[in-house]
C-alpha positions as MATLAB code, in Angstrom:
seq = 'XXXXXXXXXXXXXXXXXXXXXXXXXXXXXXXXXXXXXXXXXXXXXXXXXXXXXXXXXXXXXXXXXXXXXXXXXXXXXXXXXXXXXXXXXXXXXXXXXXXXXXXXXXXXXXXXXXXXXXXXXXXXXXXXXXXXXXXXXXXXXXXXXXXXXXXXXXXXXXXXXXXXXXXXXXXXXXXXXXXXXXXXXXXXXXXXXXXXXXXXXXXXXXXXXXXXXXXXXXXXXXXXXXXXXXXXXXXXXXXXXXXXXXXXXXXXXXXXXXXXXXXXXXXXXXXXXXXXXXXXXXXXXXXXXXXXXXXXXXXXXXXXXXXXXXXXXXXXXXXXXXXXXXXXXXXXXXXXXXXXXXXXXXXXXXXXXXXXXXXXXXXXXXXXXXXXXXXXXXXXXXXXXXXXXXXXXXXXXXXXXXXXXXXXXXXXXXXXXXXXXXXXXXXXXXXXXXXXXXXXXXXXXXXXXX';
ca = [
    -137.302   75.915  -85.449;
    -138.968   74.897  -82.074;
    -137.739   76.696  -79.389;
    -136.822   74.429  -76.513;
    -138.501   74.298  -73.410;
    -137.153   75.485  -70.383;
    -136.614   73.261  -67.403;
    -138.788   74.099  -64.472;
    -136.844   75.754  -61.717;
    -136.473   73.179  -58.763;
    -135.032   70.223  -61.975;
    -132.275   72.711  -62.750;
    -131.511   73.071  -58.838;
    -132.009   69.304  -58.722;
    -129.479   68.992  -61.148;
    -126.951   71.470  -59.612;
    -127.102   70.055  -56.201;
    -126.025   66.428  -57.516;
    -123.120   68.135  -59.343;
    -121.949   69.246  -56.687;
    -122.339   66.038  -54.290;
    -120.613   64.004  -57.536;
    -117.772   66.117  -57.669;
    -117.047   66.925  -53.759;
    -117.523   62.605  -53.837;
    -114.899   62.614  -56.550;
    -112.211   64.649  -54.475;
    -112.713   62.516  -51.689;
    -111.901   59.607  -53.096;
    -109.148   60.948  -55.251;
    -107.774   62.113  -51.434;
    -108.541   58.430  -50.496;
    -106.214   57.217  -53.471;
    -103.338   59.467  -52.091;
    -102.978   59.137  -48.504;
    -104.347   55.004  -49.134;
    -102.151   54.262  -51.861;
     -99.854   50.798  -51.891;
     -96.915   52.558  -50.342;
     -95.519   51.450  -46.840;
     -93.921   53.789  -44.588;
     -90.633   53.097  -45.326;
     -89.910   53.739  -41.126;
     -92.251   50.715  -40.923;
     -90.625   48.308  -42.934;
     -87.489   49.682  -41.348;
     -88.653   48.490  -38.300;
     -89.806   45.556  -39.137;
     -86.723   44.805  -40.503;
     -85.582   45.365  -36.782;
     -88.021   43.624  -35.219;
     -87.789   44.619  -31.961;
     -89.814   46.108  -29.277;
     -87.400   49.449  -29.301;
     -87.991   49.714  -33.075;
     -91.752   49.426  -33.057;
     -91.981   51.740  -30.405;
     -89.790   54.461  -31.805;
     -92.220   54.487  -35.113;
     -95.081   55.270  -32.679;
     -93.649   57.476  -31.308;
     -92.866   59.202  -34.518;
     -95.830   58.526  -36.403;
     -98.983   58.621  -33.775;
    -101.457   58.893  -36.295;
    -100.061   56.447  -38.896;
    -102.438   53.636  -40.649;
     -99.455   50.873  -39.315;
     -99.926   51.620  -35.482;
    -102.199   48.556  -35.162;
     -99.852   46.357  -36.795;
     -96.808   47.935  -34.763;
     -98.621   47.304  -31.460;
     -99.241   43.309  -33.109;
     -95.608   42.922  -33.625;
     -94.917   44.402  -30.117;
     -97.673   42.152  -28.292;
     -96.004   38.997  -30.223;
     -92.630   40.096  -29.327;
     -93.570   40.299  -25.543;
     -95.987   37.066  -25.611;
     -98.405   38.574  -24.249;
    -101.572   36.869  -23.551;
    -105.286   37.167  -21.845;
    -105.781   34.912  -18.937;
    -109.239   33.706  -18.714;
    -110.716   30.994  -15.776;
    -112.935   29.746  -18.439;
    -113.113   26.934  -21.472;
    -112.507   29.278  -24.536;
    -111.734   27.704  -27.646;
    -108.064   29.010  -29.220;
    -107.157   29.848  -32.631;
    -103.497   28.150  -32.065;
    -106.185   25.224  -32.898;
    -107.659   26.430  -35.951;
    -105.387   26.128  -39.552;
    -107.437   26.775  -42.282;
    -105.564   26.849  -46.011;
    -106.627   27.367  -49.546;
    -106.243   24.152  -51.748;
    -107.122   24.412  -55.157;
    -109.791   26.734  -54.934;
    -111.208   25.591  -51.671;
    -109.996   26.217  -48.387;
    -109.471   23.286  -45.828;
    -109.484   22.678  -42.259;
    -106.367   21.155  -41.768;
    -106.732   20.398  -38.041;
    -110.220   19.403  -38.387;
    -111.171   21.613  -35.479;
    -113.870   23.420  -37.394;
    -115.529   20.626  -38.519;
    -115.715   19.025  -35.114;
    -117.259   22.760  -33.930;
    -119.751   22.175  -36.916;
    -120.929   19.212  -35.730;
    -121.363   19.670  -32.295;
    -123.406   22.948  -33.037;
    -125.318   20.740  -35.341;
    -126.190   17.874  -33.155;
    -126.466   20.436  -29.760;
    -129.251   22.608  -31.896;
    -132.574   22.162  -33.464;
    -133.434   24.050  -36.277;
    -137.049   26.010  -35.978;
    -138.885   28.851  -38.026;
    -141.808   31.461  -37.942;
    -143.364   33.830  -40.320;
    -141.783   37.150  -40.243;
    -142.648   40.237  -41.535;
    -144.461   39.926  -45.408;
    -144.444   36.023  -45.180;
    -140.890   35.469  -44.808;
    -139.358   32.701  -43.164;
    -137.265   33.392  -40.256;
    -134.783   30.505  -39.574;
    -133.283   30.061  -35.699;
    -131.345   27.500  -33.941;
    -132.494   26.833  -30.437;
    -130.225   24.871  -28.039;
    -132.693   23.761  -25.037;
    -130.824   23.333  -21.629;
    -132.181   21.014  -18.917;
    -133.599   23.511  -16.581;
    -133.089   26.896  -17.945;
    -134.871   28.986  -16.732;
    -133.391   31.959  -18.783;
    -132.705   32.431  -22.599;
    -129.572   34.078  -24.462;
    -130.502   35.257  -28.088;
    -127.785   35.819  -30.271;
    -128.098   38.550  -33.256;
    -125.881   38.625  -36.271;
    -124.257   41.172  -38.005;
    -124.397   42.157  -41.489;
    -123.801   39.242  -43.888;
    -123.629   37.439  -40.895;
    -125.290   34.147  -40.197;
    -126.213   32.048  -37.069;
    -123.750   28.961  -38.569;
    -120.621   31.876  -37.300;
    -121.472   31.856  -34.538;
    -120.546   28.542  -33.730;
    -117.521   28.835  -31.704;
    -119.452   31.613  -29.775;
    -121.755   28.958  -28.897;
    -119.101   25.994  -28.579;
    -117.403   28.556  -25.775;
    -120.921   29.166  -23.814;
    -122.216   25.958  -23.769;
    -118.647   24.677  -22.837;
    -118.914   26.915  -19.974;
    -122.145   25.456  -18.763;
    -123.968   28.747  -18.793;
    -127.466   28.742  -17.414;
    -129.662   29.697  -20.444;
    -131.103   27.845  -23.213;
    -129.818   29.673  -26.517;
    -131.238   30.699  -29.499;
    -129.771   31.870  -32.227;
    -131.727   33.696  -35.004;
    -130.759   34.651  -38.734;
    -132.121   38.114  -39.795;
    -134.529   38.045  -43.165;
    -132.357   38.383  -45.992;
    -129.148   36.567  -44.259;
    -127.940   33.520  -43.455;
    -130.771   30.659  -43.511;
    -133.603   32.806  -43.652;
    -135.522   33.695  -47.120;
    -134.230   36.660  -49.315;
    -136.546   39.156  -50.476;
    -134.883   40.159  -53.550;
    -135.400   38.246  -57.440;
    -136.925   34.837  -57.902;
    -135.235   32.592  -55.459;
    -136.214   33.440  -51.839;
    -134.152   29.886  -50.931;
    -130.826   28.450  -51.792;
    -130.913   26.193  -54.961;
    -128.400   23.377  -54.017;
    -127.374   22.879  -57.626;
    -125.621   26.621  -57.386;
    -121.832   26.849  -56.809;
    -121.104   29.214  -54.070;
    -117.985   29.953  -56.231;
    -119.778   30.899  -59.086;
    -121.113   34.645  -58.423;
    -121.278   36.336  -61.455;
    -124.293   34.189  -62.066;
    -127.469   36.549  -62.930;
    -129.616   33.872  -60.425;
    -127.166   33.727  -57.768;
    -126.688   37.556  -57.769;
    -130.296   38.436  -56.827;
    -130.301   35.994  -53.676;
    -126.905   37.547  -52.450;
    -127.686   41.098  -52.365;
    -127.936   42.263  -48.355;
    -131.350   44.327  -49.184;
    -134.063   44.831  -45.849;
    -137.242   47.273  -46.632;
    -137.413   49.008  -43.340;
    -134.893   48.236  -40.721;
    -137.874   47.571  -38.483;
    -139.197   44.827  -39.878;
    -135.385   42.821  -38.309;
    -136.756   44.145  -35.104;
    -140.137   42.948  -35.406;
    -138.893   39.634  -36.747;
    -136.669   39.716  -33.355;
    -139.512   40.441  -31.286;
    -141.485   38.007  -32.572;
    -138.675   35.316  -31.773;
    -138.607   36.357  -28.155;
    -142.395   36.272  -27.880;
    -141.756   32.811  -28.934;
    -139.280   32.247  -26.337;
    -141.962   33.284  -23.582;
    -144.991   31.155  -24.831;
    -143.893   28.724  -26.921;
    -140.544   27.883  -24.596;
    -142.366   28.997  -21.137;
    -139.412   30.870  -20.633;
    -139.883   34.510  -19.538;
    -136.397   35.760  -18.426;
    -135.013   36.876  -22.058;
    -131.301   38.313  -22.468;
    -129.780   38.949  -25.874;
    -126.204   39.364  -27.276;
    -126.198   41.559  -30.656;
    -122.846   42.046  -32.827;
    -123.022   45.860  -35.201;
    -126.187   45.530  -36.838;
    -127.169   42.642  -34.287;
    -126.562   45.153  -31.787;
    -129.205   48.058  -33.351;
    -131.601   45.328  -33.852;
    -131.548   44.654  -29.896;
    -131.058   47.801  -28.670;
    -134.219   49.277  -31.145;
    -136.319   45.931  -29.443;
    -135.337   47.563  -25.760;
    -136.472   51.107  -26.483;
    -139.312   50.080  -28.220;
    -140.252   47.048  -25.345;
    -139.453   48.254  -22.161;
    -139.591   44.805  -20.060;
    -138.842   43.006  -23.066;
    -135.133   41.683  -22.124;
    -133.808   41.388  -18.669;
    -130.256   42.537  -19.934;
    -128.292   42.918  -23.006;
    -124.499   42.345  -24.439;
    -123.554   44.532  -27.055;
    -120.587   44.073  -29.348;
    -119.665   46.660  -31.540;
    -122.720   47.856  -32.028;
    -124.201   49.718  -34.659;
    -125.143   53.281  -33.268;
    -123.096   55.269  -35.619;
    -121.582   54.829  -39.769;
    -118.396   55.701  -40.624;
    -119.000   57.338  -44.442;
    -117.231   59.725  -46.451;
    -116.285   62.708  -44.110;
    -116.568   60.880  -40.330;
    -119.754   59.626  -38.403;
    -122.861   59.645  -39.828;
    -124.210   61.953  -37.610;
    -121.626   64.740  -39.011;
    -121.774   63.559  -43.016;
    -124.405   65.377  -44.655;
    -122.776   64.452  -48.536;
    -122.595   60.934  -47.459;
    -126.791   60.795  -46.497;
    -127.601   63.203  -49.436;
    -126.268   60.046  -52.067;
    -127.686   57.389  -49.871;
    -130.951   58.616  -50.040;
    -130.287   59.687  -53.833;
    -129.292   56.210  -54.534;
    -132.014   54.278  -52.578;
    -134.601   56.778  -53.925;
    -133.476   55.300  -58.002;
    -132.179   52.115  -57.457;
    -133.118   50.796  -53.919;
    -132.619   47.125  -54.807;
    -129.354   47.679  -56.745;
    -125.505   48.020  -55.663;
    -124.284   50.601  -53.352;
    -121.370   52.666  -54.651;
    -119.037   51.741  -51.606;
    -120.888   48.472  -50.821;
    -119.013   45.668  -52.507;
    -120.838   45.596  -55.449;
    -122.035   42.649  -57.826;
    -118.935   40.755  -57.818;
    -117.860   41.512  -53.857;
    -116.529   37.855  -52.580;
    -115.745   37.201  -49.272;
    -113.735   34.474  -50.394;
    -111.455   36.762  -52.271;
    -110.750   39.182  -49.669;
    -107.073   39.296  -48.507;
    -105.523   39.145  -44.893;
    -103.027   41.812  -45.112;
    -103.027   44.651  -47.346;
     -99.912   46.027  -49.823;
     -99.610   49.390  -47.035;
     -99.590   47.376  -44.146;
    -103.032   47.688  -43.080;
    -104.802   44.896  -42.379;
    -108.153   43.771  -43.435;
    -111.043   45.590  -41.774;
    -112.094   42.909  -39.835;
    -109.975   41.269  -37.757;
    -106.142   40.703  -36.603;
    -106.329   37.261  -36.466;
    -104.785   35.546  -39.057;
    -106.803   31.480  -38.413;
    -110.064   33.274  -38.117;
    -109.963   35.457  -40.623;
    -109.582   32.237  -42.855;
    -112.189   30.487  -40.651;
    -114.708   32.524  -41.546;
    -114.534   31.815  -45.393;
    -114.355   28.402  -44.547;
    -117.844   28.629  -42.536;
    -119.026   30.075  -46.047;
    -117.773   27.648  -47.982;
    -119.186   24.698  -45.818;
    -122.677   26.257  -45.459;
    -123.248   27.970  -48.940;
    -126.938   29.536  -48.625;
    -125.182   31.739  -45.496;
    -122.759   33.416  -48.433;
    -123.985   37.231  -48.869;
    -122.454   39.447  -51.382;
    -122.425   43.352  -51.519;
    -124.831   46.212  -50.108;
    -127.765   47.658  -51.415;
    -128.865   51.545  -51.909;
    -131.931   50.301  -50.238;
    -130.337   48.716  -47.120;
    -127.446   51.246  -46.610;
    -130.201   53.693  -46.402;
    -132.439   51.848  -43.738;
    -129.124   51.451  -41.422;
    -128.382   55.186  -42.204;
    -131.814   56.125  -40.963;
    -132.063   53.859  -37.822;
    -128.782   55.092  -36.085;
    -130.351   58.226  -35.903;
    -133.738   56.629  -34.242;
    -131.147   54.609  -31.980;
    -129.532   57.503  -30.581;
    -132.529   59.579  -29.946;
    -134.588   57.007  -28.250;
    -131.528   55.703  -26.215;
    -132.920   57.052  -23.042;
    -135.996   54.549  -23.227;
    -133.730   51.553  -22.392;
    -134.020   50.435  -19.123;
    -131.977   47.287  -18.434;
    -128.351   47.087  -17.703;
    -126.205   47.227  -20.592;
    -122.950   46.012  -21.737;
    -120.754   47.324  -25.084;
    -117.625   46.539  -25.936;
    -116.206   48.835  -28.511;
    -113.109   47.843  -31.224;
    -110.399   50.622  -30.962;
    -109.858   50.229  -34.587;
    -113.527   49.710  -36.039;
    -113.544   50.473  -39.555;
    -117.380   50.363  -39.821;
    -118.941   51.621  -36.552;
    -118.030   55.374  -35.375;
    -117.595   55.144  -31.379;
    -119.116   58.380  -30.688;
    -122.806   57.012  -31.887;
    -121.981   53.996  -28.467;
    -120.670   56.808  -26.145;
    -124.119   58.623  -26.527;
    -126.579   55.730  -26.324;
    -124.305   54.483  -22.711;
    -125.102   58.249  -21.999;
    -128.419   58.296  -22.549;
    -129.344   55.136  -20.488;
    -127.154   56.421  -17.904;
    -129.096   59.497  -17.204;
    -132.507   57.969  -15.498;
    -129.813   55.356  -14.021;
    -126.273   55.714  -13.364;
    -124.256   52.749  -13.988;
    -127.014   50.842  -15.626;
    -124.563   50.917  -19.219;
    -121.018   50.048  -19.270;
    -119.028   50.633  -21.982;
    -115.395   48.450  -22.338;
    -112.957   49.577  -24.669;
    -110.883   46.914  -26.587;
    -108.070   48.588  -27.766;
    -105.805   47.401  -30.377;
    -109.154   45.469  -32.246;
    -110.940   45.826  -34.987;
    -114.703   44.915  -35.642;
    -115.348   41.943  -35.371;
    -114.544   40.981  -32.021;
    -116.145   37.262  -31.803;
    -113.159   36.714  -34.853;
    -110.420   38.626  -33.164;
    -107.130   37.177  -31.959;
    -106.867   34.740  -28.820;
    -105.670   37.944  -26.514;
    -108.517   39.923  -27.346;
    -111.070   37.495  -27.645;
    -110.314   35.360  -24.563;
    -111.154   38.804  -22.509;
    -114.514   39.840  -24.411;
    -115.711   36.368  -23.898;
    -114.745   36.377  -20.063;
    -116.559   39.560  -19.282;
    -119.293   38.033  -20.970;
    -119.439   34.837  -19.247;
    -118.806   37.202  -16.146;
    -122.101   39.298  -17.014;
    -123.989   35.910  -17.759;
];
């Protein structure tokens, strides 16, 4: 008999140390199973029942830390009518009905479509060779005697088509700057570096995701996060010499934001000012922000180290739909994107209408690269020298605010005042989707700072 070879030292320790990550993973997410399970407070739907200020406010009271506090203080804001006065032209979402119809959705009102075409026939659609030969897609609306530019950059899964009523509000609002609006490799109408198809094949059904051909193209999958910065810088070098425009401001949503606030610390006089929206400084993972979760790292890297290209764990995975997701949730939670109910639906209707925009899950490899550049963000924050603006979602599911509270800090130390930070309480991530009373006042302050 052959006696079997030992395994060298640092394999066995290998081994041991995934073990371990795999089963303190496991007991997290059995945790997550118990306190997340489809079980409303019963106080909740007590006072729901109710319905009244007095009842919404007594559960509150009694349960501070419960996951139905944002849907409490929704019930409470309805019950007063509360809402956000604005001096400006911003579009409402009492305007927008959007309904599934046998297994489409349609815009009942027609206000979307009329948004989608005057985006369409305000823009003109340009491109440029990013990083590794691939095509970078932007929309650039020219205004007669700008003498200033506004990009706009997406977040994840994002694409430059949803941000149409942004840009239906701004250029309603006669702001001075010609716009452009770019779409990140690997998103919206830019080329995907992942499988055979680098472009949408028209013949696909956007419905139709468990095909092996579709699958490839709607992975969200970037190298090194700086080669969406380069691409970005590229654009605004554009701006200046093709466009002869040299004052450059940009407006970044979560990973839109990182993108722009990377370009400032690494280009010092590259933007005259920037508007930040949620921005990606800091991951919420396992145990808290990134900057705490060790376990949460250690399988990232694990996972982009043997499968960089393939499905993240908690990333959506190969059959992840946007078009599937639900509004409300059986405990009374919400989705994790927004509170309001006509956008939420808009959204999947901007998918449906524009199919090649239509991103699935996340990769090991691109989980990784955001996991890594956070870090850079916050360390480097200090290099940004123009004045900043963030607006950070009370109830952000994705983005930890401590990671925007120390990049504000950091610019704030060579220049007091130069970042401003503006809470939006009772919101969740996506801000550009929220409800009328939230959105009407992160648009104002923006057309304020503009």
């Amino acid at each position: 008999m052959i006696n079997s070879i030992p395994k060298p030292k640092y394999e066995r320790k290998f081994k041991r140390i995934h073990t371990s990550l795999y089963i303190i993973v496991l007991i997290k997410f059995f945790l997550i199973l118990i306190t997340c399970s489809p079980s409303p407070n019963p106080d909740f739907v007590e006072a729901q029942k109710i319905n009244t200020i007095e009842s919404y406010n007594s559960f509150i009271t009694k349960y501070p830390n419960s996951p139905q506090i944002l849907k409490a203080n929704l019930q409470i804001e309805k019950l007063k009518s509360l809402e956000q006065p604005t001096n400006y032209k911003i579009n409402s979402e009492v305007s927008i009905e959007i309904s599934p119809k046998e297994g489409k959705f349609i815009d009942n009102k027609g206000t979307i479509k009329q948004i989608l075409e005057f985006y369409k026939s305000k823009s003109i659609r340009e491109t440029f060779t990013g990083v590794d030969g691939i095509k970078i897609v932007y929309d650039y609306f020219p205004s007669e005697g700008a003498k200033q530019a506004l990009v706009i950059s997406h977040g994840t899964g994002e694409s430059s088509i949803r941000y149409a009523e942004v840009v239906f509000d701004l250029l309603n609002n006669n702001v001075p700057y010609s716009i452009f609006v770019i779409n990140h490799r690997g998103h919206g109408f830019s080329q995907r570096m992942i499988g055979k198809n680098k472009d949408w094949n028209p013949s696909w059904n956007v419905y139709e995701i468990d095909k092996e051909e579709i699958q490839d193209y709607k992975k969200i999958y970037v190298r090194d996060f700086e080669d969406y910065v380069k691409d970005f810088g590229t654009l605004v070098n554009i701006i200046k010499d093709k466009y002869k425009i040299e004052k450059v401001s940009a407006m970044g949503h979560s990973l839109g934001g990182a993108v722009v606030a990377r370009y400032a610390e690494q280009n010092i006089s590259g933007l005259d000012k920037m508007i930040l929206s949620a921005p990606m400084f800091s991951l919420i993972g396992l145990f808290g922000a990134d900057n705490y979760d060790f376990v949460s790292k250690a399988i990232i890297s694990s996972g982009d180290t043997f499968s960089s290209k393939g499905y993240a764990i908690s990333g959506g995975g190969a059959s992840f739909s946007h078009f599937s997701t639900k509004y409300d949730t059986e405990d009374n939670t919400l989705n994790y994107y927004t509170t309001s109910y006509n956008r939420f639906f808009m959204k999947k209707y901007l998918l449906q209408e524009n199919p090649e925009t239509s991103l699935g899950g996340l990769t090991w490899g691109f989980v990784d690269a955001i996991y890594e550049i956070v870090k850079d963000i916050r360390s480097d924050a200090q290099k940004i020298k123009i004045p900043t603006l963030i607006f950070q979602a009370e109830f952000d599911d994705y983005v930890h605010p401590s990671g925007q509270d120390t990049v504000c800090n950091q610019i704030n130390l060579n220049t007091p005042g130069l970042c401003k930070i503006i809470k939006i309480e009772n919101a969740k991530h996506e801000l550009f989707l929220e409800r009328d009373y939230i959105r009407n006042k992160v648009m104002s302050q923006i057309l304020d700072s503009l």
